[in-house]
N, C-alpha and C positions, 0 to 999 in steps of 0.2 A: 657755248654762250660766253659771251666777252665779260671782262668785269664792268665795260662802262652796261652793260643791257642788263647785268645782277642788278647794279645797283638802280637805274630807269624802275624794273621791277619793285624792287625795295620800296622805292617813292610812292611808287602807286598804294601799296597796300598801304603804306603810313598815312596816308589822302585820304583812303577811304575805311580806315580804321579809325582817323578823325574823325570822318562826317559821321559814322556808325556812332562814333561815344557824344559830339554835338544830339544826334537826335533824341539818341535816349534821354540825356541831360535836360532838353528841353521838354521830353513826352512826361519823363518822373517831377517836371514841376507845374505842368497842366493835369496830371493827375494830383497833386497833392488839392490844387483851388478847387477841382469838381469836390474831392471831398470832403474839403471845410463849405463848400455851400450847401451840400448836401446835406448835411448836418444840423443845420440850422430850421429844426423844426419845432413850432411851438404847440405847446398843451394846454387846450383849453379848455375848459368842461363847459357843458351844456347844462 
C-alpha cells in the first residue's frame, strides 16, 4: 500500500468518524427537547 492510498484511507475514516460525531451531537439534542416536553405534566385535583 502506497503512502498516497494510507493516506486516501485515513480521509475516509476522518469523513465518516465526523458524520458518526455530527449525528450523535444532533440525536443528544433531540433527545434533551423530548425530555423537557415530557416533563411538563400538570396536577390537578378532582
Amino acid at each position: 500500500m502506497t503512502t498516497t492510498e494510507k493516506i486516501a484511507n485515513a480521509k475516509k475514516r476522518i469523513d465518516e468518524l465526523e458524520r458518526l460525531i455530527k449525528f450523535w451531537n444532533d440525536s443528544e439534542h433531540d433527545e434533551a427537547k423530548i425530555v423537557n416536553f415530557s416533563r411538563k405534566i400538570e396536577n390537578k385535583v378532582a
